[in-house]
MMTF fields as JSON, N, C-alpha, C and O atoms, coordinates in Angstrom:
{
  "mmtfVersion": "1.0.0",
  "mmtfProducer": "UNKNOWN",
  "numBonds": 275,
  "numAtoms": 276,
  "numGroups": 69,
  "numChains": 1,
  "numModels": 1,
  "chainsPerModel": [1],
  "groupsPerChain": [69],
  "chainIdList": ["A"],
  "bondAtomList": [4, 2, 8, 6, 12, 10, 16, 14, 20, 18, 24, 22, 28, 26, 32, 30, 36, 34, 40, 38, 44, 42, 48, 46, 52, 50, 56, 54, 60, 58, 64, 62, 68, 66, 72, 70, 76, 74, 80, 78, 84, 82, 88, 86, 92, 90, 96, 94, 100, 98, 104, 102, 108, 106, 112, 110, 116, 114, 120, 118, 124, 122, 128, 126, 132, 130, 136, 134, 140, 138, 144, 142, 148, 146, 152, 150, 156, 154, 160, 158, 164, 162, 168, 166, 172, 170, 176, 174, 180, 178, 184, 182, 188, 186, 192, 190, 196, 194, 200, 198, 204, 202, 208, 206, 212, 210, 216, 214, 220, 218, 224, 222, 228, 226, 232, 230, 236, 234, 240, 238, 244, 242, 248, 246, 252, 250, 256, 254, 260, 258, 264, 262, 268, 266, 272, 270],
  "bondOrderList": [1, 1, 1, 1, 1, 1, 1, 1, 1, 1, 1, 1, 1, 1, 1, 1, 1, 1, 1, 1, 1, 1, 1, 1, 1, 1, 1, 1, 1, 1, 1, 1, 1, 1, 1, 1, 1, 1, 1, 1, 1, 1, 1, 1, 1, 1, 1, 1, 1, 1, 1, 1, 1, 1, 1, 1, 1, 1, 1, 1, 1, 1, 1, 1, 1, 1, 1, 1],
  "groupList": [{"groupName": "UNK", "atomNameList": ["N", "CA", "C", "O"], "elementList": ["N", "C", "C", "O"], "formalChargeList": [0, 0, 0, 0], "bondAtomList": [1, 0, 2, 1, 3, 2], "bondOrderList": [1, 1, 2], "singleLetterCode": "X", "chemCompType": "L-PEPTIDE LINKING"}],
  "groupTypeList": [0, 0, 0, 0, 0, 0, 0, 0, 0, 0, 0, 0, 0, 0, 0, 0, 0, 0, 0, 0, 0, 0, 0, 0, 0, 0, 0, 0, 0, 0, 0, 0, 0, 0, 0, 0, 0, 0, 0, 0, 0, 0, 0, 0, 0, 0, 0, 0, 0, 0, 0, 0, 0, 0, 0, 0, 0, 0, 0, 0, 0, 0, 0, 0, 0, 0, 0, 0, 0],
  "groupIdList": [1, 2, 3, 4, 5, 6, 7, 8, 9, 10, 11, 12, 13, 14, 15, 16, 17, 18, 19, 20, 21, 22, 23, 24, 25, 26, 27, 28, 29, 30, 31, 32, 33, 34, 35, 36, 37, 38, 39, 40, 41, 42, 43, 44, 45, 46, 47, 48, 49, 50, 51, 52, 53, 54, 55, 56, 57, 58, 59, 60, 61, 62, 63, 64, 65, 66, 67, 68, 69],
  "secStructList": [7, 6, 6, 1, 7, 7, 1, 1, 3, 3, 3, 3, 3, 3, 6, 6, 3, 3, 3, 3, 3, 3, 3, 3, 3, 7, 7, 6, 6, 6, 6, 7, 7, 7, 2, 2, 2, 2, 2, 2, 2, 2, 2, 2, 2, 2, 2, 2, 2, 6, 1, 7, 6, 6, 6, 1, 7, 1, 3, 3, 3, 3, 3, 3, 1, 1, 1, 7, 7],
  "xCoordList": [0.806, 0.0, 0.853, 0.292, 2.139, 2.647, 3.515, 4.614, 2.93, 3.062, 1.941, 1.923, 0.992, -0.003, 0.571, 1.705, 0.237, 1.009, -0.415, -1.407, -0.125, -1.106, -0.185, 0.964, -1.337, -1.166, -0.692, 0.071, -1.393, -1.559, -0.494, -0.087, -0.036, 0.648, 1.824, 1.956, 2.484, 2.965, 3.164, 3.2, 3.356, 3.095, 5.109, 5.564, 5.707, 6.935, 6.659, 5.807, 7.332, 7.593, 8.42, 9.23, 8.126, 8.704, 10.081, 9.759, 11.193, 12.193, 12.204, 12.958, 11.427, 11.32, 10.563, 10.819, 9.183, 8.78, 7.266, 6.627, 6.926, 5.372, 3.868, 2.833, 4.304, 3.198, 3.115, 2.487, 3.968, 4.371, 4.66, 5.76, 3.462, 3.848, 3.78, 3.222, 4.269, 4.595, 3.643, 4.023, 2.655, 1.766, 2.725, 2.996, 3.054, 3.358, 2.339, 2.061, 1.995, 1.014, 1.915, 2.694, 1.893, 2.71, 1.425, 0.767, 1.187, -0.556, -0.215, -0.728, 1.082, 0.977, -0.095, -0.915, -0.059, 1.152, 1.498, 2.677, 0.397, 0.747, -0.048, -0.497, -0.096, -0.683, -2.085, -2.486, -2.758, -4.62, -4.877, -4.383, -5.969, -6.655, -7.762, -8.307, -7.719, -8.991, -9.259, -8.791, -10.605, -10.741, -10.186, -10.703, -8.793, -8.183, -7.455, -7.193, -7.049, -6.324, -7.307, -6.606, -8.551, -9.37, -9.822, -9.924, -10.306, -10.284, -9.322, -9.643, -8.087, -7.294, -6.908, -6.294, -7.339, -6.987, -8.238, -8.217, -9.235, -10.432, -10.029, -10.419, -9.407, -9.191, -8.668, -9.289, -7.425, -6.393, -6.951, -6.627, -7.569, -8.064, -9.139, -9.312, -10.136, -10.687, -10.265, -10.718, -9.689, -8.137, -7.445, -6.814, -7.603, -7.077, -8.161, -7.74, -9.126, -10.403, -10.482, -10.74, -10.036, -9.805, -8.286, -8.205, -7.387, -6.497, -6.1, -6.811, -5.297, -5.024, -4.52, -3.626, -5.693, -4.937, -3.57, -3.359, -2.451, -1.127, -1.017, 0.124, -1.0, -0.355, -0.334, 0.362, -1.806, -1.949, -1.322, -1.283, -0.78, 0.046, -1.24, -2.471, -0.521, -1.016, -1.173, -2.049, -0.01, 0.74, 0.383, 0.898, -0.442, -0.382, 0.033, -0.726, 1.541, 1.745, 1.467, 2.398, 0.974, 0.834, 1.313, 0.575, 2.374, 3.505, 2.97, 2.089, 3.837, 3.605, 5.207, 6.219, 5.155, 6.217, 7.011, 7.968, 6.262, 6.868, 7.209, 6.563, 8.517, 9.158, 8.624, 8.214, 8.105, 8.024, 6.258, 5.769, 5.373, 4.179, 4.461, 3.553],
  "yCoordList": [-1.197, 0.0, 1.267, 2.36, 1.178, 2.609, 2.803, 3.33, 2.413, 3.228, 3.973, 4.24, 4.4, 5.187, 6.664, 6.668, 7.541, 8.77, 9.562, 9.505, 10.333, 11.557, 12.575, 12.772, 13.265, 15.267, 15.783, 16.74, 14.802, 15.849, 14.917, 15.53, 13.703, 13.131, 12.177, 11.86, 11.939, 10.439, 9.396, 9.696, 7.623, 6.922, 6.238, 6.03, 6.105, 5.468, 4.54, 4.642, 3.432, 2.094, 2.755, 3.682, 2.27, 2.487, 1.421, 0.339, 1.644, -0.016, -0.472, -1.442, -0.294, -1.091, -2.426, -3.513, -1.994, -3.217, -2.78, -1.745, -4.191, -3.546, -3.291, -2.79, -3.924, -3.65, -2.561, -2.738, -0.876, -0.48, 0.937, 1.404, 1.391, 2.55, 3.843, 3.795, 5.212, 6.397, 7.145, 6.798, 7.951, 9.12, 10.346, 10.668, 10.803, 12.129, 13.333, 13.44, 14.055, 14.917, 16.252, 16.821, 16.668, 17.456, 18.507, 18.125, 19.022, 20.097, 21.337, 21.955, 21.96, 23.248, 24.385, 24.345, 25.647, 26.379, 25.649, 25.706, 24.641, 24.416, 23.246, 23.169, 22.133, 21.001, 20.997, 20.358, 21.732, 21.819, 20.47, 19.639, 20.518, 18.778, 20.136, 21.101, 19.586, 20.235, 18.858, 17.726, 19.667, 18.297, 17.568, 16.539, 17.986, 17.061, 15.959, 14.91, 16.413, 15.796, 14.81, 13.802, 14.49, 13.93, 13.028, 11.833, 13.904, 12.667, 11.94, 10.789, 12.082, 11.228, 10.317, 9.25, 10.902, 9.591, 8.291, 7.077, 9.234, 8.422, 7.284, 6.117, 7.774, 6.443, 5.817, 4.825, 6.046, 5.601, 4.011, 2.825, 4.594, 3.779, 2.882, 1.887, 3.192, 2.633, 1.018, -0.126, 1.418, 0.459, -0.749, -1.67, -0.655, -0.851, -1.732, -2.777, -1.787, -2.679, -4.481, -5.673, -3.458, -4.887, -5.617, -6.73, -5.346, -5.566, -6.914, -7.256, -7.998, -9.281, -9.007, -8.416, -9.829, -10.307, -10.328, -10.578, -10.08, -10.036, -9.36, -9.81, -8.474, -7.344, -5.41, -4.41, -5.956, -4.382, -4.229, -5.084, -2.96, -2.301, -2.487, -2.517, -2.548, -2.419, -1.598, -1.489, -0.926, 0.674, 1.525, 1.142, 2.728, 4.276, 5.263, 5.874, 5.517, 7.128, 8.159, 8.434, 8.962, 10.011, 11.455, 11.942, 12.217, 13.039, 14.215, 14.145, 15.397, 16.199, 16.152, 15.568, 16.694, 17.344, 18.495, 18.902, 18.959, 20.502, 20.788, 21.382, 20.081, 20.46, 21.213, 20.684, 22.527, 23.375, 23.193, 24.321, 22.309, 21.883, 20.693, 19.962],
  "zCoordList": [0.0, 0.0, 0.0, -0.082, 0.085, 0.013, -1.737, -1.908, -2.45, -3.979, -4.342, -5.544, -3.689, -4.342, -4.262, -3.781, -4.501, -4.603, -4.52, -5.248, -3.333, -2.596, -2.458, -2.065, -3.036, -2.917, -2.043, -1.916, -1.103, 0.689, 1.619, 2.605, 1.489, 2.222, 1.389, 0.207, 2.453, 1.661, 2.674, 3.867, 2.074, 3.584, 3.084, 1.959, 4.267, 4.6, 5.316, 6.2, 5.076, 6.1, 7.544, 7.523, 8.316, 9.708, 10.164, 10.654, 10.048, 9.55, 8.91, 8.986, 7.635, 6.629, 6.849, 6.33, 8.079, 7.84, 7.424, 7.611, 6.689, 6.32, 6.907, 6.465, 8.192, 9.126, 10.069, 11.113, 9.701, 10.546, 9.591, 9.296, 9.259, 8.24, 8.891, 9.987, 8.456, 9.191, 8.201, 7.083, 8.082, 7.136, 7.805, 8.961, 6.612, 6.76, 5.9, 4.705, 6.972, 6.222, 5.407, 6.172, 4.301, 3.327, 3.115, 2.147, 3.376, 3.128, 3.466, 4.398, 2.374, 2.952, 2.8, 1.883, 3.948, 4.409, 5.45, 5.801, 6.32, 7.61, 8.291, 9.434, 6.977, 7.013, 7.501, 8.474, 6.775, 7.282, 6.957, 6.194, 7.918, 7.135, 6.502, 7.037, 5.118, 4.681, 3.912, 4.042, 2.696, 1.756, 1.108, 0.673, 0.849, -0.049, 0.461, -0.128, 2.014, 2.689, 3.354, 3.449, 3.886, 4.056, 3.286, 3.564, 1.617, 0.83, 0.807, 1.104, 0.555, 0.122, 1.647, 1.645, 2.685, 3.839, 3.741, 3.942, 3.343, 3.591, 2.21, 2.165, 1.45, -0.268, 0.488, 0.87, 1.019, 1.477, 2.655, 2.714, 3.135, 4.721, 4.385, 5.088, 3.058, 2.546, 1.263, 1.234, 0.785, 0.265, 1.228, 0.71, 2.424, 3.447, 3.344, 2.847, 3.535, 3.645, 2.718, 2.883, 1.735, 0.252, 0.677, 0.157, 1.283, 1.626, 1.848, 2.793, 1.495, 2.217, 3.937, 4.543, 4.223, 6.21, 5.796, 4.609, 6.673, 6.699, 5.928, 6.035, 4.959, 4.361, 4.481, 4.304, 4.958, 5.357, 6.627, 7.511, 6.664, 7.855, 9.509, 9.526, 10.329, 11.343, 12.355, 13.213, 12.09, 13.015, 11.936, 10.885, 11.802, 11.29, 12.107, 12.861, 11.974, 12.363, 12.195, 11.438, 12.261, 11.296, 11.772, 12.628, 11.4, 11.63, 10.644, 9.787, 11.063, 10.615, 9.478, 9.866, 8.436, 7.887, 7.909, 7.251, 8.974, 8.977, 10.674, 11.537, 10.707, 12.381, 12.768, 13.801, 12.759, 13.881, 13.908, 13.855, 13.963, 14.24, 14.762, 15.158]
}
C-alpha cells in the first residue's frame, strides 16, 4: 500500500517493515486537514479494507512534515 502517490501526504515504512507505516502529512502552508487531505486519507483507509490479512500495515503514524508543528 505505500506506492499510491497523494497530494496531501505520503506513507513510509517504519524499519522497513510492512506492518508499521509512518503518514506524513505534506498540506501546505501548515498542514490543514482540509478536503483534499481527508479525501485522500479516507481512499487511502478505505483500500485498506480490500487488503489481504497479513499485508496491510497495522501501526499508522501520522507526523507532521513541517518540524516546527
Amino acid at each position: 500500500m505505500t506506492s499510491e502517490k497523494y497530494e496531501s501526504f505520503s506513507l513510509v515504512p517504519i524499519d522497513h517493515s510492512p506492518y508499521a507505516l509512518r503518514l506524513i502529512v505534506r498540506n501546505p502552508p501548515i498542514n490543514l486537514i482540509n478536503t483534499t487531505f481527508l479525501t485522500e486519507l479516507h481512499t487511502y483507509l478505505t483500500a485498506l479494507q480490500s487488503t489481504t490479512v497479513g499485508v496491510a500495515p497495522k501501526v499508522l503514524v501520522i507526523s507532521s512534515a513541517d518540524s516546527e508543528i
